[in-house]
C-alpha positions in Angstrom: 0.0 0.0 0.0 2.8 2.8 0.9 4.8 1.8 -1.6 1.9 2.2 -4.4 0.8 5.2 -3.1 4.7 6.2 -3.0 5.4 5.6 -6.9 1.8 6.2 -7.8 1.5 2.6 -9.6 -1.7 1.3 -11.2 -3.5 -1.1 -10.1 -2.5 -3.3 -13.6 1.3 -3.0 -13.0 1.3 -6.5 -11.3 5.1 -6.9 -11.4 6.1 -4.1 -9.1 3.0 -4.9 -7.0 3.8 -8.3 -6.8 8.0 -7.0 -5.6 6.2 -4.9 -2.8 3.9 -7.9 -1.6 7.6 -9.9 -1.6 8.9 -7.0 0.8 6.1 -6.9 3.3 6.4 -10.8 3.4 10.1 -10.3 4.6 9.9 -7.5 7.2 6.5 -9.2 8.6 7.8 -10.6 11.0 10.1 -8.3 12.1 14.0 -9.5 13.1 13.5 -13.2 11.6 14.4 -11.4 8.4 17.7 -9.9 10.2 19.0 -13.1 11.9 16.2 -13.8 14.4 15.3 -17.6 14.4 18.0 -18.1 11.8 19.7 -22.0 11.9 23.0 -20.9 10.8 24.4 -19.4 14.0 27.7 -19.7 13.2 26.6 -16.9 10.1 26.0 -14.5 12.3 29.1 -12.6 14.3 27.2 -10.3 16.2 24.6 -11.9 18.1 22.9 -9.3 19.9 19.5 -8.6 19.3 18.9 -8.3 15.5 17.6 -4.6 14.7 14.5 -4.6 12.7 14.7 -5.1 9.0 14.2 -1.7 6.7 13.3 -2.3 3.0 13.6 0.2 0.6 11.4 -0.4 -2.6 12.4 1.1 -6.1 10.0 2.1 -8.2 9.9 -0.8 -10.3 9.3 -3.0 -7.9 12.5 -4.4 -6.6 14.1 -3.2 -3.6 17.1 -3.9 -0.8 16.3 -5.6 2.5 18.8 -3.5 5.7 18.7 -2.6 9.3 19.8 0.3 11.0 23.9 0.2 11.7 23.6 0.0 15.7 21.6 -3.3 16.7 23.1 -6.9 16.2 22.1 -9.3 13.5 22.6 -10.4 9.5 21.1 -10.2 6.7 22.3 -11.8 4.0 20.6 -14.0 1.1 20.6 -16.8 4.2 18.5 -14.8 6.6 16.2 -13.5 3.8 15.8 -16.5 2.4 14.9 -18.0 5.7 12.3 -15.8 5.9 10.6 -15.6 2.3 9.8 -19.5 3.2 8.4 -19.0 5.9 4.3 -20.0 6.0 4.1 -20.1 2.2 1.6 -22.6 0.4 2.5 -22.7 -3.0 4.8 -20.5 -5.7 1.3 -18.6 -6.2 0.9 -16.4 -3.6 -2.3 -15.0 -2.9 -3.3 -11.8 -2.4 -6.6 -9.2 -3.4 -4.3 -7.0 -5.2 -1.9 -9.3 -7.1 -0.9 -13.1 -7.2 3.1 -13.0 -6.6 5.1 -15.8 -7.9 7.9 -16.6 -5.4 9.3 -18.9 -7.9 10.5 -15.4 -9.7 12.3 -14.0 -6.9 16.0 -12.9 -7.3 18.6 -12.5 -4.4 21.9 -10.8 -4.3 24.3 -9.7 -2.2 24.3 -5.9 -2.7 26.9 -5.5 0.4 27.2 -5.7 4.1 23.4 -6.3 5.9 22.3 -5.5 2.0 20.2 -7.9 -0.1 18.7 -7.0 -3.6 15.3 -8.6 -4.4 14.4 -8.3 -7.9 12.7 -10.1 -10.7 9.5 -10.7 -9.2 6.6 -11.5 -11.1 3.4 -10.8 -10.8 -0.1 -11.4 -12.3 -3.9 -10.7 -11.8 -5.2 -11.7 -8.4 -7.9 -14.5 -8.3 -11.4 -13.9 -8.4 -12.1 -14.4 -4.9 -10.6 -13.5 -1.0 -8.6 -15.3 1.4 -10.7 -15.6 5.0 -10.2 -16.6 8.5 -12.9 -18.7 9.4 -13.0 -18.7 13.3 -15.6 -20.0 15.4 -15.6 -21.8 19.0 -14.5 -25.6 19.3 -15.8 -26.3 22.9 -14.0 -27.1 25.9 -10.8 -28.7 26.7 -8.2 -29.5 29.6 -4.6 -31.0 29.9 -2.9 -32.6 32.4 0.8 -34.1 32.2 1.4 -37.3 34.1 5.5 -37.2 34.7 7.1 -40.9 34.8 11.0 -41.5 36.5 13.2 -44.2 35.9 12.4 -47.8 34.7 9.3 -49.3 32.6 8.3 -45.8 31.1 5.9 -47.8 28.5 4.7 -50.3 30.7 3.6 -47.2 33.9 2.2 -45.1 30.8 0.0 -47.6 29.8 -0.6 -48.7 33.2 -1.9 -44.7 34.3 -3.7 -44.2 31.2 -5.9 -47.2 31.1 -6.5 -46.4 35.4 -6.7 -42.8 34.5 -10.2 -43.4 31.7 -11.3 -46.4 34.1 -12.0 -43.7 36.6 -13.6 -41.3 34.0 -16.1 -43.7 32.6 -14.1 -44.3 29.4 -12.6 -42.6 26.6 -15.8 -42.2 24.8 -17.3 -40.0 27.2 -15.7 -37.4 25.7 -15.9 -35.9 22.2 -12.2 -35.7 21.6 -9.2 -37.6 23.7 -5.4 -37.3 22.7 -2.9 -39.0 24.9 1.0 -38.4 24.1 4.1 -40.3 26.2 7.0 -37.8 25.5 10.3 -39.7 26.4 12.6 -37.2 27.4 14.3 -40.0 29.7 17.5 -41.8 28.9 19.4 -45.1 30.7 20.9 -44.4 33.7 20.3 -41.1 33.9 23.2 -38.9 35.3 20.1 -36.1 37.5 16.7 -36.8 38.2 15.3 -34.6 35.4 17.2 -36.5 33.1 15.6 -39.8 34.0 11.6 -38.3 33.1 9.3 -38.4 30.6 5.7 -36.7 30.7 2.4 -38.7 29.6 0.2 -35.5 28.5 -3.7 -36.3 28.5 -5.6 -33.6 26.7 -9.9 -34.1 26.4 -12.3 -32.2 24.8 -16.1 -31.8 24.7 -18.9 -29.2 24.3 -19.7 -29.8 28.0 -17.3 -27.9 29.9 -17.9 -30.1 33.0 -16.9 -33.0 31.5 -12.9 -31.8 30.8 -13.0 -29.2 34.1 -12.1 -30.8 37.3 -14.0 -33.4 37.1 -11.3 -34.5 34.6 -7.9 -33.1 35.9 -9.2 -34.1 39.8 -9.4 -38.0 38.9 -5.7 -37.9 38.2 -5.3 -37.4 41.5 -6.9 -40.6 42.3 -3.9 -42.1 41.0 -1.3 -40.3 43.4 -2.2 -43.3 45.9 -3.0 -46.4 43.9 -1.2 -45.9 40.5 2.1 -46.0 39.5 5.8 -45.9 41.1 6.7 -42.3 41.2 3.0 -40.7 40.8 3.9 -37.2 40.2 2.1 -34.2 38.0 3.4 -31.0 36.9 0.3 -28.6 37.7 -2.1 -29.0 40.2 -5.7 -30.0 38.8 -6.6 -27.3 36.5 -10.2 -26.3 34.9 -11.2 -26.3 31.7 -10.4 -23.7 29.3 -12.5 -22.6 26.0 -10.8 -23.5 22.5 -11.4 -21.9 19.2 -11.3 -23.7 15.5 -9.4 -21.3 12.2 -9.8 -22.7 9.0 -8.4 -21.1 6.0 -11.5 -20.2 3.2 -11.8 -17.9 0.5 -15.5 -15.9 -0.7 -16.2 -14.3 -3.7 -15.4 -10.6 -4.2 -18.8 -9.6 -4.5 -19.0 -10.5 -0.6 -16.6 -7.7 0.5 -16.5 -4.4 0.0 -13.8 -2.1 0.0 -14.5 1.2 1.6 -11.8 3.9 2.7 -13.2 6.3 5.9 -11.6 10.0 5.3 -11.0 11.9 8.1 -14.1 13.5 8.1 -16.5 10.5 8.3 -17.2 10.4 4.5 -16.7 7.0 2.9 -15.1 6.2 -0.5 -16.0 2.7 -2.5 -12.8 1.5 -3.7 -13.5 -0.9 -7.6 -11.6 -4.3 -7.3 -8.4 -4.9 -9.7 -8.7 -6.7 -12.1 -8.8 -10.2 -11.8 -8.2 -13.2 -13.3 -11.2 -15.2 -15.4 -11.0 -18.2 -13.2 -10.2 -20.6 -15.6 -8.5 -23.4 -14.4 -9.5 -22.6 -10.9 -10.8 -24.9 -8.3 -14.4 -22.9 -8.2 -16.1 -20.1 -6.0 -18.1 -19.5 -3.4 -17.2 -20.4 0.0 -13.9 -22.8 0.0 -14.1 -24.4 4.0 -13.0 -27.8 3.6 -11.0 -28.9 6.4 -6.9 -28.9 5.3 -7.9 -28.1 2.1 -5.3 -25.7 -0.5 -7.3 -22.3 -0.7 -9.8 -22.3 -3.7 -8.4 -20.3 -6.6 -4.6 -21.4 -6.3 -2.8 -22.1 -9.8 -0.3 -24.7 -9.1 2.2 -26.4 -11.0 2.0 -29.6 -10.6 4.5 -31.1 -7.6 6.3 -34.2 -7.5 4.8 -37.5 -5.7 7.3 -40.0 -6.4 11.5 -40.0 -5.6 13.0 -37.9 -8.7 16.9 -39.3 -9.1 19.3 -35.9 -7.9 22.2 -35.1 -10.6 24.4 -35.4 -7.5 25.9 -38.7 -7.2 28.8 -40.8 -5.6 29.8 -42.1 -1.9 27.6 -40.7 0.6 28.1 -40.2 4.9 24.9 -40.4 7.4 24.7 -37.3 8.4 22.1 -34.6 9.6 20.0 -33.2 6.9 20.6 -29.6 8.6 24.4 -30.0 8.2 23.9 -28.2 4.1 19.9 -27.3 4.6 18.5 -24.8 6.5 14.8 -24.8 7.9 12.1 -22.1 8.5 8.5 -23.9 9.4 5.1 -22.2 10.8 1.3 -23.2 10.5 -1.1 -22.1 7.9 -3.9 -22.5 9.9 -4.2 -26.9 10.1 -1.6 -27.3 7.8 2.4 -27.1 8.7 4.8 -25.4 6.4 8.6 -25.9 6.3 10.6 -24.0 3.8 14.1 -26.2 2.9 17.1 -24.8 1.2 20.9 -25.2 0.5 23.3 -23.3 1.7 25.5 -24.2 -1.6 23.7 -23.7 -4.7 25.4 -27.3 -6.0 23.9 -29.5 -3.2 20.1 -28.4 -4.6 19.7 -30.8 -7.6 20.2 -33.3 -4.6 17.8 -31.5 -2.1 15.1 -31.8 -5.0 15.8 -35.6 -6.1 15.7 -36.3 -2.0 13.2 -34.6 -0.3 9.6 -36.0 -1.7 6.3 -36.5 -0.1 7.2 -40.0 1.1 10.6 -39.3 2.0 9.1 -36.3 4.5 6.3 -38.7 5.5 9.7 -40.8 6.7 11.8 -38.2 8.3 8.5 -37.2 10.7 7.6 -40.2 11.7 4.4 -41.7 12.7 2.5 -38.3 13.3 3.0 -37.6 9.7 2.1 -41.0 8.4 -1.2 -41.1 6.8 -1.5 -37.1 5.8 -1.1 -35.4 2.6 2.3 -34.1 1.4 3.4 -31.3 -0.8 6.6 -29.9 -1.9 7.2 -27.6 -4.1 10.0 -26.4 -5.8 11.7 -23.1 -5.6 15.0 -23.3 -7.4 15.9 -19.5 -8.1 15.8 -19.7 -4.2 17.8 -23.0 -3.8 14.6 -24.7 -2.1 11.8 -26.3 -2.1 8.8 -25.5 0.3 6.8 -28.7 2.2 2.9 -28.8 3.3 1.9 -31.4 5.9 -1.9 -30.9 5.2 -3.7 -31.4 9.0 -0.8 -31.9 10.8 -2.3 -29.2 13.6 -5.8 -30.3 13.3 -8.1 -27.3 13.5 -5.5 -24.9 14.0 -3.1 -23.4 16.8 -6.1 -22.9 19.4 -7.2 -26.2 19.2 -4.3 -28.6 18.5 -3.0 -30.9 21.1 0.8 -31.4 19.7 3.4 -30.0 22.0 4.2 -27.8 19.0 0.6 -26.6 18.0 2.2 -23.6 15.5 4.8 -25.9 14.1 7.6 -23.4 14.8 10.1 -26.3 15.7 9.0 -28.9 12.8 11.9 -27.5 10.6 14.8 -28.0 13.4 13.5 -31.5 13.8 13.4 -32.6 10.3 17.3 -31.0 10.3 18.2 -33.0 12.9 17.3 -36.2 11.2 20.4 -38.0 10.1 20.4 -39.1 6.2 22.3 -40.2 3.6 24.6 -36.8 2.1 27.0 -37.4 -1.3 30.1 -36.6 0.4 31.2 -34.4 -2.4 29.0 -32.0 -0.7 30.5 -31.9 2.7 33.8 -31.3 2.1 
């Protein structure tokens, strides 16, 4: 918006809109685009905390990411890279003035805590608007169950069936999620060391099913359970949850109306748009997990793709030549993946599929739908677990309910690296 209103740009001049959408996207979120949250700490020589990122947009578009000289931080392509990943669907992004293709996207080095954006592309924006659907889930209540020493499996299962015996069953209640987190190891050196934490989360419409009706009957255990009964909270009450889904609504639903100063209104005409053909419908898009109606994809890959990279390879963690950035897009988790050295991505692209993801994250991730799309001019590709956080951040029950960790994690899992790529 400042930026059109700066250079005076039409509302058809989709390219230099579309390099303006690409800026707000970096400085969003503020110092992740200056070395905040960045995996690469060993880029960064002053680590104090990053000043804010500035961008400077040209009148074509384009413009240089900065900071101000006296606050810590980087930015480099790394760190903006890092952050043009982060909570993207597709290559088409989205937006009521202009769809931006981050597959389009030039970086360069312009000099010290300077990085050039150019080449973006842009065409018409879709036919219809991106929504939040919010509305209210019900009721739910956690309580963590800790567990010390030997038999973790064995006393997990042994509190858990005790723990729904009490309650009058598990299908008493609309929604249970149980969750044994081993943080424990053999012959643990402290105490701490030597735990791990059964989590019990219900939920149901009636909030005096999950209050204390719920977190009090773990108590009945303290007594008559397991060695080493222990919880980290007392008994707690319930507490309401909410349910996002991502949507989209026809433009003839909205209007856009600017207040002046003085109370009168202005209608503002929609862009224009694109026909729709090709697109996935209109009217109201809510299905649950679903890829926001109107979104022109290329196709993405399903099956392993050999890389061009080839010879001896040396387990390895994936992180040690791919850095992460993930979030949540509402249900769905997104992790943005790229190289660090522009020769190792024909092998990130041949490696990282849909099943080898569904690998790398275990059972959570087993049975959901996969995406990854390819980003080369960014050395990347961007992944889509589709319902990994259920109904969103208010309502999910992992550990991790906004995914921010999912893209450390997948870096930490050791796999097979050509070695020609370590050295």
């Amino acid at each position: 918006g400042p930026a059109a209103w700066w250079h005076g740009w039409a509302r058809d001049e989709f390219d230099a809109l579309a390099g303006a959408v690409v800026a707000g996207h970096v400085i969003e979120c503020g110092p992740q685009a200056t070395g905040g949250n960045y995996p690469f700490l060993d880029e960064i020589t002053d680590r104090r905390y990053p000043g804010f990122p500035i961008a400077e947009v040209a009148a074509d578009g384009s413009w240089v990411i900065t900071k101000p000289p006296g606050p810590g931080g980087l930015v480099s392509v790394g760190t903006v890279t890092a952050q043009l990943l982060y909570e993207l669907q597709g290559p088409a992004y989205l937006g009521p003035d202009v769809t931006t293709h981050f597959d389009t996207i030039t970086l360069t080095q312009e000099g010290e805590h300077r990085v050039r954006i150019s080449g973006v592309r842009g065409s018409a924006p879709p036919p219809t608007l991106k929504v939040a659907l919010n509305e209210a889930g019900g009721y739910r209540n956690t309580m963590t169950l800790v567990l010390t020493g030997l038999d973790i499996e064995a006393k997990a299962a042994h509190a858990e069936a005790l723990l729904f015996d009490i309650l009058g069953g598990k299908d008493r209640f609309a929604e249970v999620d149980v969750r044994l987190l081993r943080f424990d190891r053999p012959d643990a050196p402290t105490n701490e060391q030597a735990t791990a934490h059964l989590r019990v989360t219900v939920k149901d419409p009636d909030p005096c099913k999950v209050g204390r009706a719920f977190s009090n009957a773990t108590m009945e255990l303290a007594l008559g359970g397991y060695a080493g009964f222990h919880t980290t909270t007392p008994p707690t009450a319930e507490s309401a949850f909410g349910v996002y889904r991502p949507a989209t609504v026809p433009r003839s639903a909205v209007q856009h109306v600017v207040v002046h100063a003085d109370g009168t209104r202005s209608m503002v005409a929609d862009p224009p748009t694109a026909d729709g053909a090709g697109m996935k419908g209109a009217g109201l898009g809510n299905e649950r997990h679903s890829r926001p109606v109107g979104v022109d994809e290329r196709p993405v890959r399903s099956e392993s793709e050999p890389g061009t990279v080839s010879g001896p390879t040396r387990r390895v963690p994936l992180g040690t030549v791919c850095g992460a950035r993930s979030g949540d897009k509402g249900g769905d988790a997104n992790i943005g993946v790229w190289t660090r050295d522009p020769a190792a991505y024909p092998w990130l692209r041949g490696f990282l599929t849909p099943d080898r993801v569904r690998e790398l994250l275990g059972p959570e991730a087993a049975d959901l739908d996969i995406e990854v799309h390819e980003l080369p001019n960014l050395n990347a590709v961007n992944v889509i677990v589709h319902g990994l956080l259920g109904d969103g951040v208010a309502s999910s029950t992992r550990p991790d309910p906004q995914a921010k960790g999912l893209g450390e994690y997948l870096r930490s899992r050791v796999v097979d690296v050509p070695e020609v790529l370590l050295r």
